[in-house]
N, C-alpha and C positions, 0 to 999 in steps of 0.2 A: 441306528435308531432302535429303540428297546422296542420288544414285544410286548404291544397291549393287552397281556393275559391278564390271570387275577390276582398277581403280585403289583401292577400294574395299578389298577383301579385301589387296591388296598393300602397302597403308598399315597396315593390322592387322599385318599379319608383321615388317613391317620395323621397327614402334616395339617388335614382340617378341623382336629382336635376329638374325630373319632374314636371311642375306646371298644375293642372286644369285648362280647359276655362270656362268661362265664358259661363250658360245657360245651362250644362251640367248635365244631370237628372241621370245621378252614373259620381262617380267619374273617371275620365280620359279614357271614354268610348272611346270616337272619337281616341284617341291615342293606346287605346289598339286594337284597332278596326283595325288601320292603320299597327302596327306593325305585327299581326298577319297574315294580308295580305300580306305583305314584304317579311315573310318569307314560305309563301306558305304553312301555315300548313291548315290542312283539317277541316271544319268545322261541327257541327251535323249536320247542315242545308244547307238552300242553302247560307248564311253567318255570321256572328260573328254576335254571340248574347249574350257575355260574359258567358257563364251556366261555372259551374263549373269545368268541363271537359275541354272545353276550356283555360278557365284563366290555369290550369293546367298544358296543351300543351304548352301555352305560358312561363308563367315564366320556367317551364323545357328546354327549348329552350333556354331562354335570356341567362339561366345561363350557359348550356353548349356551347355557343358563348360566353362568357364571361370567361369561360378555354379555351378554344383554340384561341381565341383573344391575351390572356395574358396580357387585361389593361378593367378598369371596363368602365360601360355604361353611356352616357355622353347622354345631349342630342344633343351635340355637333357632336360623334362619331356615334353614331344612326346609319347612315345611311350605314357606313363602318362595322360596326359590324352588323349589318342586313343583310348584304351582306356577310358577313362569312358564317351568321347564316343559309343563304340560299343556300348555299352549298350542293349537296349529298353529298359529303363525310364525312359529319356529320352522328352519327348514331341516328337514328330514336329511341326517348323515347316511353318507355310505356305507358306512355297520348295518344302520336299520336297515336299508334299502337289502340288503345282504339277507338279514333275520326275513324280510320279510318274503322274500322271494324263497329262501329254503322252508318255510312254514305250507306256502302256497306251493310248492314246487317246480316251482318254476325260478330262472336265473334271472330274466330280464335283460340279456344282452344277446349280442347275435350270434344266428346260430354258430355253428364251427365252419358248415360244409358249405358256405358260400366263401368262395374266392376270393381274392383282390386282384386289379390286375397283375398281369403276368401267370396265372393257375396258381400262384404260391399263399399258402392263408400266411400272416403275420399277427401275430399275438404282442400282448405285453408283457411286462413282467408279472404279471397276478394271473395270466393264462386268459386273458380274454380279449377277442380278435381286433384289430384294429382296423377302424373302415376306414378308407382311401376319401382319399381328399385331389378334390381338383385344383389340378395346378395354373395360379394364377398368372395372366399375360402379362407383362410389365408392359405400361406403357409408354408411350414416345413423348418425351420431354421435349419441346422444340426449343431450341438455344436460346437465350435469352440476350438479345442485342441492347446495351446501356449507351444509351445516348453521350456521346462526349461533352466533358462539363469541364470551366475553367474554375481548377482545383489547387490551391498554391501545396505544392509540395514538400512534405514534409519529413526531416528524416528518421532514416532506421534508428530505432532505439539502440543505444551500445550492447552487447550483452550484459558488463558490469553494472547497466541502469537500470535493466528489468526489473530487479526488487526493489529499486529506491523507489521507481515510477509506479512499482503496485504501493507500494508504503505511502505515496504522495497521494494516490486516487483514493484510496479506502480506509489510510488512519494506521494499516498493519495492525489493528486489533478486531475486525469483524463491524459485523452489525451487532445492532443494541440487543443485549437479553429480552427472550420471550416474557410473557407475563408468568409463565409457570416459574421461568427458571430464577426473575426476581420475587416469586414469592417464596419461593424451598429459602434463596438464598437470605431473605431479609429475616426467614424464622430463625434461622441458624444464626444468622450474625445478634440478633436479640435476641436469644434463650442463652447465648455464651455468655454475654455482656454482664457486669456489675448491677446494672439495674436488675435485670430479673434476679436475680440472689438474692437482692436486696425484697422487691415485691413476693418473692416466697416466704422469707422469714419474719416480715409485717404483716402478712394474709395468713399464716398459718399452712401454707400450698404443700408443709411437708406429712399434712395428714390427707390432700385432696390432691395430688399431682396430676397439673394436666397431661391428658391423654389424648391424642390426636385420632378422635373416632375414625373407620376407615367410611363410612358412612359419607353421601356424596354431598349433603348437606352442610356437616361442618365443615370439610374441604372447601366448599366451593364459597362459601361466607370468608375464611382466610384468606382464600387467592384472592376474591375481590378486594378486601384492605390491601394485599401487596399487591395489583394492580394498579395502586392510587400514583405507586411511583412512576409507572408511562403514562405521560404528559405528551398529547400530540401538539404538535409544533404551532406555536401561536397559542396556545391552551393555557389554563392555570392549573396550577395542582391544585389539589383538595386537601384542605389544613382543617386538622380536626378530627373527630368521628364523634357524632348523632346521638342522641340519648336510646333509640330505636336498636340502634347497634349496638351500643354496648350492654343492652339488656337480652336481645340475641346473642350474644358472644358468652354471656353469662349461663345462661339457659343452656347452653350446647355443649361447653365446658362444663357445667356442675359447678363454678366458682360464683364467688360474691362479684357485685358489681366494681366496687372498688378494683381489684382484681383484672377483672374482664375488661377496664376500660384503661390499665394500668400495655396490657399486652396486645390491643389494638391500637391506642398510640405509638406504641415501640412499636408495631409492624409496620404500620404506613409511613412511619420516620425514616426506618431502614429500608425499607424499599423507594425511598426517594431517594437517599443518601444512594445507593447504589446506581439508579440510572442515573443520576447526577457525578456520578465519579468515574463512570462506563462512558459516558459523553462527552468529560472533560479530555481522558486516557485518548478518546480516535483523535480530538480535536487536538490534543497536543500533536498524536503521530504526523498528525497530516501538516502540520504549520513544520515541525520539523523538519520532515522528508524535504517538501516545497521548497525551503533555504536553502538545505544540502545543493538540489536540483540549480536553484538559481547562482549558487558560491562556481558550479560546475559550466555554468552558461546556458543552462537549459529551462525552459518554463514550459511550464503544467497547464495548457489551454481549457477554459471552462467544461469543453467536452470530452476533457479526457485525454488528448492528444499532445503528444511530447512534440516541443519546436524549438530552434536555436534563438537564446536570447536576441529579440532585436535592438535597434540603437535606443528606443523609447524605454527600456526597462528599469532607466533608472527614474521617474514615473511612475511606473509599476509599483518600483521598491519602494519611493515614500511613500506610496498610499499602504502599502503592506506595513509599515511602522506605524503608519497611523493606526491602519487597523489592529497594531496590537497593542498600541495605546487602550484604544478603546476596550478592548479585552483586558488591559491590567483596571481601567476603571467598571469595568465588569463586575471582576473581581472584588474587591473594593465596597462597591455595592451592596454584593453576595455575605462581605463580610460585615458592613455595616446591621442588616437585616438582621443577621442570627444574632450579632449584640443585642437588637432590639429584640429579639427574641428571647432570649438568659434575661434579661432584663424583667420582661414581663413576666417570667418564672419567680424570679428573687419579689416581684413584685405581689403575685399569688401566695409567695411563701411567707410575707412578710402579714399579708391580710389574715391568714392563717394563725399565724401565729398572735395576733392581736385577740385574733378570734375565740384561739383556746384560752389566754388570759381575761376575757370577757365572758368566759361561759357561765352560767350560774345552777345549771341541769346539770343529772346526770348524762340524759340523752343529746345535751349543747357540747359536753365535753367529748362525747364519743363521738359525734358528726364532726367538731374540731379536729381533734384526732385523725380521724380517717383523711380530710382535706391536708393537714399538715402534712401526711407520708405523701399525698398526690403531688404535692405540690412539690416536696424534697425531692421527688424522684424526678417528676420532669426538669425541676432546674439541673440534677447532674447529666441529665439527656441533652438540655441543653449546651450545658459546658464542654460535654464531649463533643458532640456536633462543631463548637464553634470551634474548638482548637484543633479539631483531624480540619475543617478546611483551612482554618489560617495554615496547618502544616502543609496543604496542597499550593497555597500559593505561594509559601518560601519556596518550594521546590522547583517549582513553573520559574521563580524567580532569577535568573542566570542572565547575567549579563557578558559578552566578551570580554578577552584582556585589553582591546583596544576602549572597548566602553567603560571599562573600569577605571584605567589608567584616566578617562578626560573627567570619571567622576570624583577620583582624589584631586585632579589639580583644581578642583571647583570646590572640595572642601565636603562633600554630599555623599552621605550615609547610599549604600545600594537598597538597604532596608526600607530609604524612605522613597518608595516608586514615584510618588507622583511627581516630586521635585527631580528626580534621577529622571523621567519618561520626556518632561516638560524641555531639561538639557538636551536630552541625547536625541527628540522628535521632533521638538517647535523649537529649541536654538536659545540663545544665551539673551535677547530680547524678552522670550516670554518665563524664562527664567526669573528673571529681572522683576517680572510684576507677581510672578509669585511671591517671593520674596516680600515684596512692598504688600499685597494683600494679606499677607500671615499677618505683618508689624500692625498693621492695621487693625486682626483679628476679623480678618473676613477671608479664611483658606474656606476654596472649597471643600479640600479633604477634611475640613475640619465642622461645617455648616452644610456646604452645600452635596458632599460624598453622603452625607446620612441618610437613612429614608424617611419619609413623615411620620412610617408607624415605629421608627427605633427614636424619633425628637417627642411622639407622642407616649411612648411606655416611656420613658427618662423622665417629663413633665409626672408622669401620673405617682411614680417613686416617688421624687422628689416630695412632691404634695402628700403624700401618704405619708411619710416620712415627717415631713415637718407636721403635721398633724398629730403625727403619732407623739411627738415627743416634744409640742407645744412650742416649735418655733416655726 
């Protein structure tokens, strides 16, 4: 560890945008001179003479005003944080304690000529004695007697199974990201993306570029938008951001609103997009591993505990096909929605642009205008969302060579799941009525897979639409 001399403290100032005066016989003497006066620390002397004990006191100081500040040393903020720093409620460092006992002359620690036992004094490495400590009795644990319990026995995990059996319990990808770490990550993934390029070069952002104050204000207003992505279980996300917000996001950045409500949507997008794709990742590992386990003869007991398949698992297995049944209509669902989402984009962009052809102002055409780009931007937000999930569910999409083989001799695309799930889960009966309900024009996947609010933005199209152009 380096020496806290005055090379020491003067490399702290200078990576804090400190500059030397001019005439100065050490470097940034007058300033360190200044600062350690501010904060009233005690000097060997009658005052700052830099020794090393000093510089000591002081950068121990800056730094501990600079945790409990909670924003680094400017020479801007100097003064405000000096004013922390000079607080009692600060606790006093071992430097000071040091300054102030050589001022007063006295040490503050014990004397030399008392002992420890055995007549031998023992010291530390700083030369100052160490006082004895009693040695604690351990005490007597009395055995712990477990009552005998009828426990069906279960066997040794193989060694080969250890990691399949962790991969089956936990996903093999972890627990879900923290809020911090889905917010760094949803900035990053929206600052890279097409849209923000795009929202720079329509805002003009390349004369105002944001700057992520270090300031614990603006930070702590961003994580809360990429917090919107953890959704506690049984929860709804939070779709949208507030007129409130996005005129705070403006204020804090220095940007126009337009702007500021352009990069709070893109945040709380991507931060859902991310716990959303972190969620799908365990739940895949885990349905994985589970099969592997089951193909081996082995099942995954709800508390964790590996057991030999018994006679009943085939049982088990249909309800597991079913259950991923209901996961491909999950799916499905998920993807229904975000159509209904792009929808209602194209459907904003389309009122938009009526809007700029019906403007008759100046100021009708500029409000126009500004709604047009909002609106082109979230429908390509939307489009990209929809098509990174449809590519999540081609991929999830994997059928065996034995399922595949009974879906070509049935004549059935893999691509089209619900008729592929309906053969290969409920059997060539309910095959049968699907079939008869498409001809009909009453498929679920085609009526009843939608959601009301993607039948509801389709209806409002349409109507706008024919409105628009008189049929």
């Amino acid at each position: 560890m380096a020496t806290p001399n005055a090379s020491s403290i003067v490399d702290f100032l200078k990576k804090r945008g400190f500059v030397p005066e001019q005439g100065e016989r050490f470097p940034l003497f007058s300033q360190r001179k200044r600062i350690f006066e501010q904060l009233n620390l005690p000097a060997e002397g009658t005052e700052f003479r830099g020794t090393a004990q000093e510089n000591l006191a002081l950068l121990s100081r800056l730094g501990q005003s600079e945790r409990e500040a909670g924003i680094g040393i400017t020479p801007e903020n100097l003064l405000d944080i000096t004013r922390v720093g000079a607080q009692p409620t600060l606790a006093t460092t071992e430097a000071e304690r040091i300054l102030t006992a050589r001022r007063e002359g006295t040490t503050g620690e014990t004397p030399i000529g008392e002992l420890l036992p055995g007549g031998i004094p023992q010291f530390d490495p700083q030369g100052r004695p160490i006082q004895p400590t009693a040695t604690p009795t351990p005490a007597v644990i009395p055995p712990v007697t477990q009552e005998p319990r009828d426990i069906q026995e279960t066997p040794t995990i193989p060694e080969g199974l250890r990691s399949l059996v962790e991969t089956a319990r936990t996903g093999g990808v972890g627990e879900l990201p923290t809020s911090e770490q889905v917010a760094t990550q949803a900035l990053e993934m929206f600052t890279g993306g097409t849209a923000f390029a795009f929202a720079q070069e329509e805002t003009g952002a390349a004369r105002a570029q944001v700057r992520l104050q270090a300031e614990r204000e603006t930070q702590e207003f961003i994580r809360a938008i990429g917090r919107r992505g953890l959704v506690p279980q049984g929860g709804t996300a939070i779709r949208g951001v507030s007129t409130i917000e996005v005129d705070k996001l403006a204020s804090l950045l220095g940007v126009d609103r337009r702007f500021a409500k352009i990069i709070a949507t893109g945040l709380q997008t991507a931060a859902q997009d991310l716990v959303r794709e972190a969620k799908q990742e365990i739940k895949t590992g885990k349905q994985e591993a589970t099969q592997a386990l089951g193909q081996l003869g082995f099942i995954l007991a709800p508390d964790g505990t590996l057991v030999q398949k018994p006679a009943e698992a085939r049982a088990q297995a249909t309800a597991a096909r079913a259950e991923e049944a209901g996961v491909r209509a999950e799916e499905a669902g998920i993807r229904a929605e975000e159509a209904g989402t792009r929808a209602q984009a194209a459907l904003e962009l389309s009122e938009a642009r009526f809007q700029l052809s019906s403007a008759k102002t100046v100021e009708d055409v500029r409000l126009a205008n500004e709604r047009l780009a909002i609106s082109q931007a979230n429908l390509e937000l939307a489009q990209q969302r929809e098509e990174r999930i449809a590519a999540q569910a081609e991929a999830t999409n994997v059928y065996t060579s034995t399922q595949q083989d009974k879906l070509r001799a049935f004549e059935i695309d893999p691509a089209d799941t619900e008729a592929a799930d309906t053969l290969l889960f409920k059997g060539e009966a309910e095959l049968k009525k699907l079939q008869q309900q498409r001809k009909a024009g009453l498929s679920p996947g085609i009526v009843g897979g939608a959601s009301d609010f993607a039948f509801d933005t389709f209806s409002k199209v349409w109507n706008f639409t024919g409105s628009f152009f008189g049929f």
